[in-house]
C-alpha positions as CSV (number, residue, x, y, z in Angstrom):
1,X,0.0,0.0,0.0
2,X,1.4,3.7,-1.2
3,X,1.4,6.7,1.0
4,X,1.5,9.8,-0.8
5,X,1.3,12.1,2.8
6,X,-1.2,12.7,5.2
7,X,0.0,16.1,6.6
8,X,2.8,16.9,9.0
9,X,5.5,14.4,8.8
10,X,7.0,12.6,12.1
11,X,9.9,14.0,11.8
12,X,8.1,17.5,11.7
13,X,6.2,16.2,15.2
14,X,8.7,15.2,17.2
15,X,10.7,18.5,16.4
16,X,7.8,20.6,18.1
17,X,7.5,18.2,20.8
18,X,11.2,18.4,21.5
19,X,10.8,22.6,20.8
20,X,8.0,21.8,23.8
21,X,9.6,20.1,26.2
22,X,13.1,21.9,26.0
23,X,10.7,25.0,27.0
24,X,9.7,23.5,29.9
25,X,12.7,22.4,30.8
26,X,14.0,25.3,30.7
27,X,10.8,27.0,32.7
28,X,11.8,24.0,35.4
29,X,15.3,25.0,36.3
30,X,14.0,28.5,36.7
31,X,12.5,26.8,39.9
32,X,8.8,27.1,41.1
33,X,7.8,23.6,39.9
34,X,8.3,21.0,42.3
35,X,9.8,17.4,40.3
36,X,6.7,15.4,40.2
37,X,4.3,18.2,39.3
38,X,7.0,19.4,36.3
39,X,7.0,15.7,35.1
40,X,3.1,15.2,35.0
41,X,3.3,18.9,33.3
42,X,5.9,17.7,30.6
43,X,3.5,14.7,30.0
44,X,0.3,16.3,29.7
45,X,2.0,19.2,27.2
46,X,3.4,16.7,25.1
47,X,0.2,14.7,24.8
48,X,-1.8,17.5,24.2
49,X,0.5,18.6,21.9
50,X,0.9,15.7,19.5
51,X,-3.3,16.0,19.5
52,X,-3.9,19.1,18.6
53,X,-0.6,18.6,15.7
54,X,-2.7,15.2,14.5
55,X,-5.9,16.2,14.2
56,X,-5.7,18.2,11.5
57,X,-4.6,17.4,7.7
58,X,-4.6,18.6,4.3
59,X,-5.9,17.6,1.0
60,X,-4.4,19.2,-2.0
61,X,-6.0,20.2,-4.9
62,X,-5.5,16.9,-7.9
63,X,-6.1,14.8,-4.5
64,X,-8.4,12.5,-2.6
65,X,-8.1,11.7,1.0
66,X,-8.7,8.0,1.9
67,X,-9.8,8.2,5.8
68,X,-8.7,5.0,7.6
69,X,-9.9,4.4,11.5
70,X,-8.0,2.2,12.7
71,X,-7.0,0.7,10.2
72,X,-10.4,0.1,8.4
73,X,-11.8,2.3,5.3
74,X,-13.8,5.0,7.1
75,X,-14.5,7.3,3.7
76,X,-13.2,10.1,1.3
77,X,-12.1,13.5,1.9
78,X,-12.2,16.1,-0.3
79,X,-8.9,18.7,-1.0
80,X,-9.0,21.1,1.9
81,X,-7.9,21.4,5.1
82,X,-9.9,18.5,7.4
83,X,-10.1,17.5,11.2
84,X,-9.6,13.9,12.2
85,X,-9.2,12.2,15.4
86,X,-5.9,12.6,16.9
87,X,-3.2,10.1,18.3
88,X,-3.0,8.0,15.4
89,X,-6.5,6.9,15.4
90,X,-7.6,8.5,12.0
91,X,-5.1,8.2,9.6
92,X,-5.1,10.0,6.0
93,X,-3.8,8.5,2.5
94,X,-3.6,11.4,-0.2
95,X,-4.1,9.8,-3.2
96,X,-3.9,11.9,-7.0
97,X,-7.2,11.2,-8.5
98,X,-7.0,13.8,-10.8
99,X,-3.5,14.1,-11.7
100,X,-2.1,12.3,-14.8
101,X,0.3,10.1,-13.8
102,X,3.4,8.9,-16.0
103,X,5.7,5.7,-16.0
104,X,8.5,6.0,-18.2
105,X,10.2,2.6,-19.5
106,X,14.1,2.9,-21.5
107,X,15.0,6.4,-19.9
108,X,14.1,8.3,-17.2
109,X,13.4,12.5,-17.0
110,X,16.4,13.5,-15.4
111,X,15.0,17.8,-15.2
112,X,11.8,18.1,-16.5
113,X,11.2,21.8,-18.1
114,X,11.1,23.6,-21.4
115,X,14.3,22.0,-22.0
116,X,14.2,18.4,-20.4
117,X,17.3,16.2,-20.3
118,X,17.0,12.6,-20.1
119,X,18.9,9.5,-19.6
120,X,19.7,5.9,-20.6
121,X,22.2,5.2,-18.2
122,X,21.5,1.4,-16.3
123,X,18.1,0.9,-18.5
124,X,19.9,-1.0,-21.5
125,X,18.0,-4.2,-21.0
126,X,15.0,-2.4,-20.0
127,X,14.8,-0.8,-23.6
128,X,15.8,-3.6,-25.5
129,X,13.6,-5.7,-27.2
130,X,13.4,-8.5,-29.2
131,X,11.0,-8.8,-32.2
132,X,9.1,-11.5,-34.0
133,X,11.7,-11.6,-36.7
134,X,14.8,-12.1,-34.0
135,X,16.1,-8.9,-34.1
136,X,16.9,-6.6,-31.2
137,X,15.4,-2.5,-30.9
138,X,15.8,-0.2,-28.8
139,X,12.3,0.8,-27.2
140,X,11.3,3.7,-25.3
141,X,7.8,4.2,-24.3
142,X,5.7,5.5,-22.2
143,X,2.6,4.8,-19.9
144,X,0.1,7.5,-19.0
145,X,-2.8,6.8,-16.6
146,X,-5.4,8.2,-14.1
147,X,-6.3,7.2,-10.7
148,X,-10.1,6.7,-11.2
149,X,-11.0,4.8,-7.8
150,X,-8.5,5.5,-5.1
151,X,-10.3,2.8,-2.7
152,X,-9.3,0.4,-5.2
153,X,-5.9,1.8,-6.0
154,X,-4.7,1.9,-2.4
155,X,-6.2,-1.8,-0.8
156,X,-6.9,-4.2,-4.2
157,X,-2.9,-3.9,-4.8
158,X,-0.1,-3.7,-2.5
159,X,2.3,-2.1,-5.0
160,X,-0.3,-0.7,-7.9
161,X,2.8,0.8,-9.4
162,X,5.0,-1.6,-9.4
163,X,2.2,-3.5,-11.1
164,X,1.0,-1.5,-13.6
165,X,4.7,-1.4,-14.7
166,X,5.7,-5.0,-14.5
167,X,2.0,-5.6,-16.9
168,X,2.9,-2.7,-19.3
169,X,6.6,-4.2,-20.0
170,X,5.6,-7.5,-20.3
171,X,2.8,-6.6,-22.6
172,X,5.1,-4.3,-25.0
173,X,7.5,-7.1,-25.1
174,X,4.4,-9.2,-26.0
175,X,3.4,-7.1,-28.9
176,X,7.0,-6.3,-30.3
177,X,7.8,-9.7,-30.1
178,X,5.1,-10.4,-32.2
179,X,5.9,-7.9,-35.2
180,X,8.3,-7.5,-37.9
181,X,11.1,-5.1,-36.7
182,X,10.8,-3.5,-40.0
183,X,6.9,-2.5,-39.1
184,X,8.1,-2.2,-35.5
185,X,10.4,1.0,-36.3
186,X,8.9,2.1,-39.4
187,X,4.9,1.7,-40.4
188,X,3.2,-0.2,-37.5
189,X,4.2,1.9,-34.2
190,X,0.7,3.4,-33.9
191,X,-0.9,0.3,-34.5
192,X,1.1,-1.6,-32.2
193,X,0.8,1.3,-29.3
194,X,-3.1,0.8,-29.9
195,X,-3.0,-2.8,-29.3
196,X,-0.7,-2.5,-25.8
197,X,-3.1,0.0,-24.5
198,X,-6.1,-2.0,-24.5
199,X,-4.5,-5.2,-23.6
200,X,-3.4,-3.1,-20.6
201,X,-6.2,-1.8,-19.6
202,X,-8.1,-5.3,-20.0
203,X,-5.7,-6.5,-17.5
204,X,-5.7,-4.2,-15.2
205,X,-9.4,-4.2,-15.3
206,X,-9.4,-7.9,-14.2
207,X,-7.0,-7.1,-11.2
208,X,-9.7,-4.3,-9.8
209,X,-7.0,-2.3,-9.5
210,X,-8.7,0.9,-10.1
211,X,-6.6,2.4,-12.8
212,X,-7.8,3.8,-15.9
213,X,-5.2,4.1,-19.0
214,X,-5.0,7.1,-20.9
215,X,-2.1,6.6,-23.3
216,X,0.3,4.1,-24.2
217,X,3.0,6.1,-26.8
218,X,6.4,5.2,-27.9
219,X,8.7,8.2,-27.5
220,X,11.8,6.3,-29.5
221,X,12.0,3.1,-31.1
222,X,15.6,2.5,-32.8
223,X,18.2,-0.1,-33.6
224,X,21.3,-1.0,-31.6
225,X,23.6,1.5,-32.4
226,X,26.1,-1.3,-34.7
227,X,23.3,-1.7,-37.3
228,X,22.1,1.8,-36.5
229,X,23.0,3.0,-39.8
230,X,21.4,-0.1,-42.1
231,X,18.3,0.7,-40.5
232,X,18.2,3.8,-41.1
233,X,18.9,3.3,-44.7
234,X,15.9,0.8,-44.3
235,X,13.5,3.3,-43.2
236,X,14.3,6.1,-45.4
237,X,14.0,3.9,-48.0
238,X,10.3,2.7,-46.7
239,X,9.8,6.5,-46.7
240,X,10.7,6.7,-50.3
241,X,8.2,3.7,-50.9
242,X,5.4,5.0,-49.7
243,X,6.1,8.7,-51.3
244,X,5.9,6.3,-54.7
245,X,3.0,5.0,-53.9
246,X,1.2,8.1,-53.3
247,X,2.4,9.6,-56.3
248,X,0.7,6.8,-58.3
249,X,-2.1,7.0,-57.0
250,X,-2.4,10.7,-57.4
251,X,-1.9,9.6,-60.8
252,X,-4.1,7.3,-61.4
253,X,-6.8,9.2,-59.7
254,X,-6.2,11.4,-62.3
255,X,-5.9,9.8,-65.6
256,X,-8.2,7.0,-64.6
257,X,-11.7,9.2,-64.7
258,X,-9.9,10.9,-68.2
259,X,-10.3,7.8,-69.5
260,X,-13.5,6.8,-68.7
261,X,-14.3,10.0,-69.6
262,X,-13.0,9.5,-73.0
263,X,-14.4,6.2,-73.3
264,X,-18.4,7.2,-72.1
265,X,-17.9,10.1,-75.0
266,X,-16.7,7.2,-77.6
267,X,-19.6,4.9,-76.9
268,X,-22.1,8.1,-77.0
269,X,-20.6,9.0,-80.5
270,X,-20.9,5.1,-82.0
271,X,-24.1,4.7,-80.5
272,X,-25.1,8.0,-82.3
273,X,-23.5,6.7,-85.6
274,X,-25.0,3.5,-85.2
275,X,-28.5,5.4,-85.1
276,X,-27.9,7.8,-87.8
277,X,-26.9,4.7,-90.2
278,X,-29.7,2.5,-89.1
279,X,-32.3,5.6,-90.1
280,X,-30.4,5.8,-93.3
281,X,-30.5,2.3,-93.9
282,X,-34.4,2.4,-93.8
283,X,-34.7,5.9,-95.5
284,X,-33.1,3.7,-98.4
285,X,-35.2,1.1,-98.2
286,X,-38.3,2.7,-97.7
287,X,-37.5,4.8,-101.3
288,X,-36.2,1.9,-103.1
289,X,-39.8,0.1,-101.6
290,X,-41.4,2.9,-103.0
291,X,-39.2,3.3,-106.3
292,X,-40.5,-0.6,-106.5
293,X,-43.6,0.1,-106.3
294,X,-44.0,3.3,-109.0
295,X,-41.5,0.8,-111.2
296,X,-44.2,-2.3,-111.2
297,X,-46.7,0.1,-112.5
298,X,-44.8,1.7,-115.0
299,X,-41.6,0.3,-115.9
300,X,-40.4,2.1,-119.1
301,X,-41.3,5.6,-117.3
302,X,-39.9,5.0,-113.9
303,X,-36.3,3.4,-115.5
304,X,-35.9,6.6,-118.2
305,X,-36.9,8.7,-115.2
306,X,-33.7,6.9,-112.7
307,X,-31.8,6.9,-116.0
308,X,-32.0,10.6,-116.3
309,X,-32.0,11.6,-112.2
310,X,-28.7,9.5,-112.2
311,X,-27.3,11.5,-115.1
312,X,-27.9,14.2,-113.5
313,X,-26.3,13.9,-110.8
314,X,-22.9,12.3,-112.5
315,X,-22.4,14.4,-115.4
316,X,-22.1,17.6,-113.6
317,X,-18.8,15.8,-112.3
318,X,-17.1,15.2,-115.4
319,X,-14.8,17.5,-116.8
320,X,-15.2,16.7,-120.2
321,X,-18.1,14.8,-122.1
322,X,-18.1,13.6,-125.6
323,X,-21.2,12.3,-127.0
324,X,-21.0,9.6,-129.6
325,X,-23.3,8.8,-132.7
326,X,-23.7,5.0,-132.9
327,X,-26.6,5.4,-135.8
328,X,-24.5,7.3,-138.2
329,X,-21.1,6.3,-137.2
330,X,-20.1,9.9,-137.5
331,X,-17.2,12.0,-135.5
332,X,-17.2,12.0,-131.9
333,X,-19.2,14.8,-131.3
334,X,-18.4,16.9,-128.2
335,X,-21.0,18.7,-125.9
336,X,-20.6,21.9,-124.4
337,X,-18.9,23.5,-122.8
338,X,-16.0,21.9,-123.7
339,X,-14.3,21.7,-120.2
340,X,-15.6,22.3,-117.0
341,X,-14.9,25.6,-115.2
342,X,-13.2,23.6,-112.4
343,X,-9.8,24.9,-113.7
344,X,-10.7,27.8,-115.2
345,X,-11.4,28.9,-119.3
346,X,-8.7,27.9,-121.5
Protein backbone atom coordinates (compact mmCIF):
# COMPACT_ATOMS: atom_id res chain seq x y z
CA UNK A 1 0.00 0.00 0.00
CA UNK A 2 1.42 3.66 -1.24
CA UNK A 3 1.36 6.69 1.01
CA UNK A 4 1.49 9.77 -0.77
CA UNK A 5 1.34 12.06 2.80
CA UNK A 6 -1.15 12.74 5.23
CA UNK A 7 0.03 16.13 6.55
CA UNK A 8 2.79 16.87 9.01
CA UNK A 9 5.48 14.41 8.82
CA UNK A 10 7.01 12.60 12.08
CA UNK A 11 9.92 14.01 11.85
CA UNK A 12 8.06 17.52 11.68
CA UNK A 13 6.18 16.24 15.22
CA UNK A 14 8.71 15.19 17.17
CA UNK A 15 10.70 18.52 16.37
CA UNK A 16 7.80 20.59 18.15
CA UNK A 17 7.45 18.18 20.85
CA UNK A 18 11.19 18.42 21.48
CA UNK A 19 10.77 22.57 20.82
CA UNK A 20 7.99 21.82 23.76
CA UNK A 21 9.56 20.11 26.16
CA UNK A 22 13.05 21.94 26.03
CA UNK A 23 10.69 24.95 26.96
CA UNK A 24 9.68 23.50 29.86
CA UNK A 25 12.71 22.36 30.78
CA UNK A 26 14.00 25.30 30.74
CA UNK A 27 10.84 26.96 32.71
CA UNK A 28 11.78 23.97 35.39
CA UNK A 29 15.27 25.03 36.29
CA UNK A 30 14.01 28.46 36.66
CA UNK A 31 12.50 26.81 39.87
CA UNK A 32 8.79 27.15 41.13
CA UNK A 33 7.80 23.59 39.90
CA UNK A 34 8.33 20.97 42.25
CA UNK A 35 9.85 17.36 40.28
CA UNK A 36 6.74 15.43 40.19
CA UNK A 37 4.31 18.16 39.33
CA UNK A 38 6.95 19.35 36.33
CA UNK A 39 6.97 15.74 35.09
CA UNK A 40 3.11 15.19 34.98
CA UNK A 41 3.31 18.94 33.30
CA UNK A 42 5.86 17.72 30.56
CA UNK A 43 3.51 14.74 29.98
CA UNK A 44 0.34 16.31 29.74
CA UNK A 45 1.99 19.24 27.24
CA UNK A 46 3.42 16.73 25.08
CA UNK A 47 0.24 14.66 24.78
CA UNK A 48 -1.80 17.48 24.23
CA UNK A 49 0.52 18.61 21.88
CA UNK A 50 0.95 15.72 19.51
CA UNK A 51 -3.30 15.98 19.47
CA UNK A 52 -3.88 19.14 18.61
CA UNK A 53 -0.59 18.57 15.66
CA UNK A 54 -2.68 15.17 14.53
CA UNK A 55 -5.90 16.18 14.21
CA UNK A 56 -5.71 18.20 11.53
CA UNK A 57 -4.57 17.42 7.68
CA UNK A 58 -4.60 18.64 4.35
CA UNK A 59 -5.89 17.59 0.96
CA UNK A 60 -4.44 19.20 -2.04
CA UNK A 61 -6.02 20.17 -4.88
CA UNK A 62 -5.53 16.87 -7.91
CA UNK A 63 -6.08 14.79 -4.55
CA UNK A 64 -8.39 12.45 -2.56
CA UNK A 65 -8.12 11.72 0.97
CA UNK A 66 -8.74 8.00 1.88
CA UNK A 67 -9.75 8.18 5.77
CA UNK A 68 -8.71 5.01 7.58
CA UNK A 69 -9.93 4.36 11.52
CA UNK A 70 -8.02 2.21 12.69
CA UNK A 71 -6.96 0.67 10.23
CA UNK A 72 -10.44 0.05 8.37
CA UNK A 73 -11.82 2.30 5.30
CA UNK A 74 -13.79 5.03 7.11
CA UNK A 75 -14.45 7.27 3.65
CA UNK A 76 -13.21 10.12 1.32
CA UNK A 77 -12.11 13.52 1.88
CA UNK A 78 -12.21 16.12 -0.33
CA UNK A 79 -8.94 18.74 -1.02
CA UNK A 80 -8.98 21.12 1.85
CA UNK A 81 -7.86 21.43 5.13
CA UNK A 82 -9.86 18.55 7.44
CA UNK A 83 -10.07 17.55 11.23
CA UNK A 84 -9.65 13.89 12.20
CA UNK A 85 -9.23 12.23 15.41
CA UNK A 86 -5.93 12.65 16.85
CA UNK A 87 -3.17 10.09 18.31
CA UNK A 88 -2.95 7.97 15.37
CA UNK A 89 -6.54 6.93 15.43
CA UNK A 90 -7.57 8.45 11.96
CA UNK A 91 -5.10 8.19 9.63
CA UNK A 92 -5.11 10.05 6.00
CA UNK A 93 -3.83 8.47 2.53
CA UNK A 94 -3.64 11.38 -0.17
CA UNK A 95 -4.13 9.75 -3.22
CA UNK A 96 -3.85 11.86 -7.01
CA UNK A 97 -7.16 11.18 -8.50
CA UNK A 98 -7.01 13.75 -10.80
CA UNK A 99 -3.54 14.15 -11.70
CA UNK A 100 -2.09 12.27 -14.83
CA UNK A 101 0.34 10.05 -13.83
CA UNK A 102 3.40 8.94 -16.04
CA UNK A 103 5.68 5.66 -16.01
CA UNK A 104 8.55 5.95 -18.24
CA UNK A 105 10.17 2.60 -19.55
CA UNK A 106 14.10 2.87 -21.45
CA UNK A 107 14.97 6.35 -19.92
CA UNK A 108 14.06 8.32 -17.19
CA UNK A 109 13.43 12.47 -16.97
CA UNK A 110 16.42 13.47 -15.37
CA UNK A 111 14.96 17.79 -15.16
CA UNK A 112 11.75 18.06 -16.54
CA UNK A 113 11.25 21.85 -18.13
CA UNK A 114 11.13 23.57 -21.37
CA UNK A 115 14.28 21.98 -21.99
CA UNK A 116 14.24 18.45 -20.43
CA UNK A 117 17.27 16.18 -20.26
CA UNK A 118 16.98 12.58 -20.15
CA UNK A 119 18.85 9.53 -19.56
CA UNK A 120 19.69 5.92 -20.55
CA UNK A 121 22.20 5.23 -18.19
CA UNK A 122 21.52 1.37 -16.35
CA UNK A 123 18.05 0.89 -18.52
CA UNK A 124 19.87 -0.97 -21.55
CA UNK A 125 18.01 -4.20 -21.00
CA UNK A 126 15.01 -2.38 -19.97
CA UNK A 127 14.82 -0.76 -23.62
CA UNK A 128 15.84 -3.61 -25.47
CA UNK A 129 13.60 -5.71 -27.17
CA UNK A 130 13.42 -8.48 -29.22
CA UNK A 131 11.03 -8.76 -32.17
CA UNK A 132 9.06 -11.45 -33.95
CA UNK A 133 11.74 -11.62 -36.66
CA UNK A 134 14.84 -12.09 -33.99
CA UNK A 135 16.13 -8.86 -34.09
CA UNK A 136 16.91 -6.58 -31.20
CA UNK A 137 15.45 -2.55 -30.93
CA UNK A 138 15.78 -0.19 -28.79
CA UNK A 139 12.29 0.79 -27.18
CA UNK A 140 11.27 3.68 -25.31
CA UNK A 141 7.77 4.22 -24.30
CA UNK A 142 5.70 5.53 -22.17
CA UNK A 143 2.59 4.78 -19.88
CA UNK A 144 0.13 7.55 -19.02
CA UNK A 145 -2.82 6.78 -16.62
CA UNK A 146 -5.41 8.17 -14.10
CA UNK A 147 -6.29 7.21 -10.67
CA UNK A 148 -10.15 6.65 -11.22
CA UNK A 149 -11.00 4.83 -7.79
CA UNK A 150 -8.50 5.54 -5.12
CA UNK A 151 -10.33 2.82 -2.67
CA UNK A 152 -9.27 0.42 -5.18
CA UNK A 153 -5.89 1.78 -5.96
CA UNK A 154 -4.69 1.87 -2.37
CA UNK A 155 -6.17 -1.76 -0.83
CA UNK A 156 -6.89 -4.16 -4.22
CA UNK A 157 -2.91 -3.94 -4.79
CA UNK A 158 -0.13 -3.72 -2.51
CA UNK A 159 2.34 -2.08 -4.95
CA UNK A 160 -0.30 -0.69 -7.91
CA UNK A 161 2.83 0.79 -9.42
CA UNK A 162 5.02 -1.61 -9.38
CA UNK A 163 2.17 -3.49 -11.06
CA UNK A 164 1.02 -1.47 -13.59
CA UNK A 165 4.71 -1.35 -14.73
CA UNK A 166 5.65 -4.98 -14.52
CA UNK A 167 1.97 -5.63 -16.92
CA UNK A 168 2.90 -2.72 -19.29
CA UNK A 169 6.60 -4.21 -20.02
CA UNK A 170 5.57 -7.48 -20.30
CA UNK A 171 2.75 -6.58 -22.60
CA UNK A 172 5.13 -4.34 -25.02
CA UNK A 173 7.48 -7.06 -25.14
CA UNK A 174 4.38 -9.18 -25.98
CA UNK A 175 3.38 -7.06 -28.92
CA UNK A 176 7.01 -6.31 -30.30
CA UNK A 177 7.76 -9.70 -30.14
CA UNK A 178 5.11 -10.45 -32.18
CA UNK A 179 5.90 -7.95 -35.23
CA UNK A 180 8.31 -7.54 -37.88
CA UNK A 181 11.10 -5.08 -36.74
CA UNK A 182 10.85 -3.51 -40.00
CA UNK A 183 6.92 -2.50 -39.09
CA UNK A 184 8.14 -2.17 -35.50
CA UNK A 185 10.39 1.00 -36.28
CA UNK A 186 8.88 2.10 -39.36
CA UNK A 187 4.93 1.69 -40.41
CA UNK A 188 3.18 -0.15 -37.45
CA UNK A 189 4.22 1.92 -34.23
CA UNK A 190 0.67 3.43 -33.91
CA UNK A 191 -0.86 0.32 -34.48
CA UNK A 192 1.09 -1.58 -32.19
CA UNK A 193 0.85 1.26 -29.28
CA UNK A 194 -3.11 0.82 -29.86
CA UNK A 195 -2.95 -2.77 -29.26
CA UNK A 196 -0.68 -2.54 -25.81
CA UNK A 197 -3.13 -0.01 -24.47
CA UNK A 198 -6.14 -1.97 -24.54
CA UNK A 199 -4.50 -5.23 -23.62
CA UNK A 200 -3.42 -3.07 -20.64
CA UNK A 201 -6.18 -1.79 -19.61
CA UNK A 202 -8.06 -5.31 -19.99
CA UNK A 203 -5.71 -6.52 -17.48
CA UNK A 204 -5.70 -4.16 -15.20
CA UNK A 205 -9.45 -4.23 -15.34
CA UNK A 206 -9.37 -7.91 -14.21
CA UNK A 207 -7.02 -7.09 -11.24
CA UNK A 208 -9.65 -4.33 -9.79
CA UNK A 209 -7.02 -2.29 -9.54
CA UNK A 210 -8.73 0.90 -10.12
CA UNK A 211 -6.59 2.41 -12.85
CA UNK A 212 -7.81 3.83 -15.92
CA UNK A 213 -5.19 4.05 -19.02
CA UNK A 214 -5.04 7.11 -20.95
CA UNK A 215 -2.09 6.56 -23.33
CA UNK A 216 0.29 4.12 -24.22
CA UNK A 217 2.99 6.14 -26.77
CA UNK A 218 6.36 5.20 -27.92
CA UNK A 219 8.69 8.20 -27.51
CA UNK A 220 11.78 6.26 -29.50
CA UNK A 221 11.98 3.13 -31.08
CA UNK A 222 15.59 2.47 -32.80
CA UNK A 223 18.18 -0.12 -33.64
CA UNK A 224 21.30 -1.02 -31.59
CA UNK A 225 23.55 1.47 -32.43
CA UNK A 226 26.09 -1.27 -34.70
CA UNK A 227 23.25 -1.70 -37.33
CA UNK A 228 22.06 1.80 -36.48
CA UNK A 229 23.03 3.04 -39.84
CA UNK A 230 21.36 -0.13 -42.14
CA UNK A 231 18.33 0.65 -40.47
CA UNK A 232 18.16 3.80 -41.08
CA UNK A 233 18.85 3.34 -44.66
CA UNK A 234 15.90 0.79 -44.34
CA UNK A 235 13.49 3.34 -43.23
CA UNK A 236 14.26 6.13 -45.39
CA UNK A 237 13.96 3.92 -48.02
CA UNK A 238 10.28 2.67 -46.65
CA UNK A 239 9.79 6.50 -46.67
CA UNK A 240 10.72 6.70 -50.28
CA UNK A 241 8.17 3.71 -50.89
CA UNK A 242 5.39 4.98 -49.72
CA UNK A 243 6.15 8.66 -51.32
CA UNK A 244 5.91 6.30 -54.72
CA UNK A 245 3.02 5.04 -53.90
CA UNK A 246 1.18 8.13 -53.28
CA UNK A 247 2.44 9.61 -56.30
CA UNK A 248 0.69 6.77 -58.28
CA UNK A 249 -2.14 6.99 -56.96
CA UNK A 250 -2.35 10.73 -57.44
CA UNK A 251 -1.86 9.60 -60.78
CA UNK A 252 -4.11 7.26 -61.38
CA UNK A 253 -6.81 9.20 -59.71
CA UNK A 254 -6.19 11.36 -62.32
CA UNK A 255 -5.87 9.77 -65.57
CA UNK A 256 -8.21 6.99 -64.60
CA UNK A 257 -11.74 9.24 -64.66
CA UNK A 258 -9.88 10.90 -68.15
CA UNK A 259 -10.33 7.76 -69.51
CA UNK A 260 -13.46 6.76 -68.70
CA UNK A 261 -14.25 9.96 -69.60
CA UNK A 262 -12.97 9.51 -73.01
CA UNK A 263 -14.43 6.19 -73.34
CA UNK A 264 -18.41 7.21 -72.11
CA UNK A 265 -17.94 10.15 -75.04
CA UNK A 266 -16.66 7.22 -77.62
CA UNK A 267 -19.62 4.94 -76.92
CA UNK A 268 -22.07 8.15 -77.01
CA UNK A 269 -20.59 9.01 -80.54
CA UNK A 270 -20.88 5.11 -81.99
CA UNK A 271 -24.13 4.67 -80.45
CA UNK A 272 -25.12 8.02 -82.32
CA UNK A 273 -23.55 6.70 -85.61
CA UNK A 274 -25.04 3.50 -85.22
CA UNK A 275 -28.55 5.36 -85.10
CA UNK A 276 -27.88 7.80 -87.80
CA UNK A 277 -26.86 4.72 -90.23
CA UNK A 278 -29.75 2.54 -89.14
CA UNK A 279 -32.26 5.60 -90.10
CA UNK A 280 -30.36 5.80 -93.27
CA UNK A 281 -30.48 2.32 -93.91
CA UNK A 282 -34.42 2.44 -93.79
CA UNK A 283 -34.75 5.85 -95.49
CA UNK A 284 -33.08 3.72 -98.41
CA UNK A 285 -35.23 1.07 -98.17
CA UNK A 286 -38.28 2.71 -97.69
CA UNK A 287 -37.53 4.80 -101.30
CA UNK A 288 -36.23 1.88 -103.10
CA UNK A 289 -39.75 0.09 -101.62
CA UNK A 290 -41.40 2.88 -103.02
CA UNK A 291 -39.25 3.32 -106.35
CA UNK A 292 -40.51 -0.64 -106.54
CA UNK A 293 -43.56 0.05 -106.34
CA UNK A 294 -43.99 3.33 -108.98
CA UNK A 295 -41.50 0.76 -111.19
CA UNK A 296 -44.15 -2.35 -111.23
CA UNK A 297 -46.66 0.12 -112.48
CA UNK A 298 -44.81 1.72 -114.96
CA UNK A 299 -41.64 0.31 -115.95
CA UNK A 300 -40.39 2.06 -119.12
CA UNK A 301 -41.25 5.63 -117.26
CA UNK A 302 -39.91 5.00 -113.91
CA UNK A 303 -36.30 3.36 -115.55
CA UNK A 304 -35.91 6.61 -118.23
CA UNK A 305 -36.88 8.65 -115.19
CA UNK A 306 -33.74 6.85 -112.68
CA UNK A 307 -31.76 6.92 -115.98
CA UNK A 308 -31.99 10.61 -116.33
CA UNK A 309 -31.98 11.60 -112.20
CA UNK A 310 -28.69 9.55 -112.19
CA UNK A 311 -27.26 11.51 -115.08
CA UNK A 312 -27.94 14.23 -113.46
CA UNK A 313 -26.31 13.89 -110.80
CA UNK A 314 -22.87 12.27 -112.50
CA UNK A 315 -22.44 14.41 -115.40
CA UNK A 316 -22.13 17.61 -113.59
CA UNK A 317 -18.85 15.82 -112.28
CA UNK A 318 -17.14 15.22 -115.38
CA UNK A 319 -14.77 17.52 -116.83
CA UNK A 320 -15.19 16.67 -120.23
CA UNK A 321 -18.14 14.82 -122.08
CA UNK A 322 -18.12 13.56 -125.64
CA UNK A 323 -21.22 12.27 -127.04
CA UNK A 324 -21.05 9.59 -129.65
CA UNK A 325 -23.28 8.79 -132.74
CA UNK A 326 -23.74 5.02 -132.85
CA UNK A 327 -26.56 5.42 -135.83
CA UNK A 328 -24.53 7.30 -138.25
CA UNK A 329 -21.08 6.35 -137.24
CA UNK A 330 -20.07 9.91 -137.52
CA UNK A 331 -17.19 11.99 -135.49
CA UNK A 332 -17.24 12.00 -131.91
CA UNK A 333 -19.18 14.76 -131.33
CA UNK A 334 -18.36 16.88 -128.22
CA UNK A 335 -21.02 18.66 -125.92
CA UNK A 336 -20.57 21.91 -124.42
CA UNK A 337 -18.90 23.47 -122.82
CA UNK A 338 -16.02 21.91 -123.71
CA UNK A 339 -14.30 21.74 -120.19
CA UNK A 340 -15.58 22.30 -117.05
CA UNK A 341 -14.93 25.56 -115.21
CA UNK A 342 -13.25 23.57 -112.37
CA UNK A 343 -9.76 24.86 -113.71
CA UNK A 344 -10.66 27.82 -115.17
CA UNK A 345 -11.44 28.95 -119.25
CA UNK A 346 -8.75 27.91 -121.50
Amino acid sequence: MQDWGNGPSGEDLEKKIIDITNKVKDRMKGGGFKPQKGLLLIVLIIVVGIGAISSFYKVNTEETGVILRLGKFAGFAEAGLHFKLPFGIDRVINVPTERVEKEEFGYRTVSPGIRSTYTKKGLEEESLTLTGDLNVSDVEWIVQYQIAEPFKFVFHIRQPVKTIRDIAEAMVRKAVGNANVTKVLTTERAELAGQIEEDLQNILNDYDIGVRIVTVKFQDVTPPDPVKAAFNEVNEAEQQKESLIFQAREQYNREVPKARGEAKKMIQEAKGYATARVNQAKGEADRFLSILKEYRKAPEVTRRRMYLETMEKVLPRLDEVYIMDNQTGGNILPFLPLRSEKGGSK
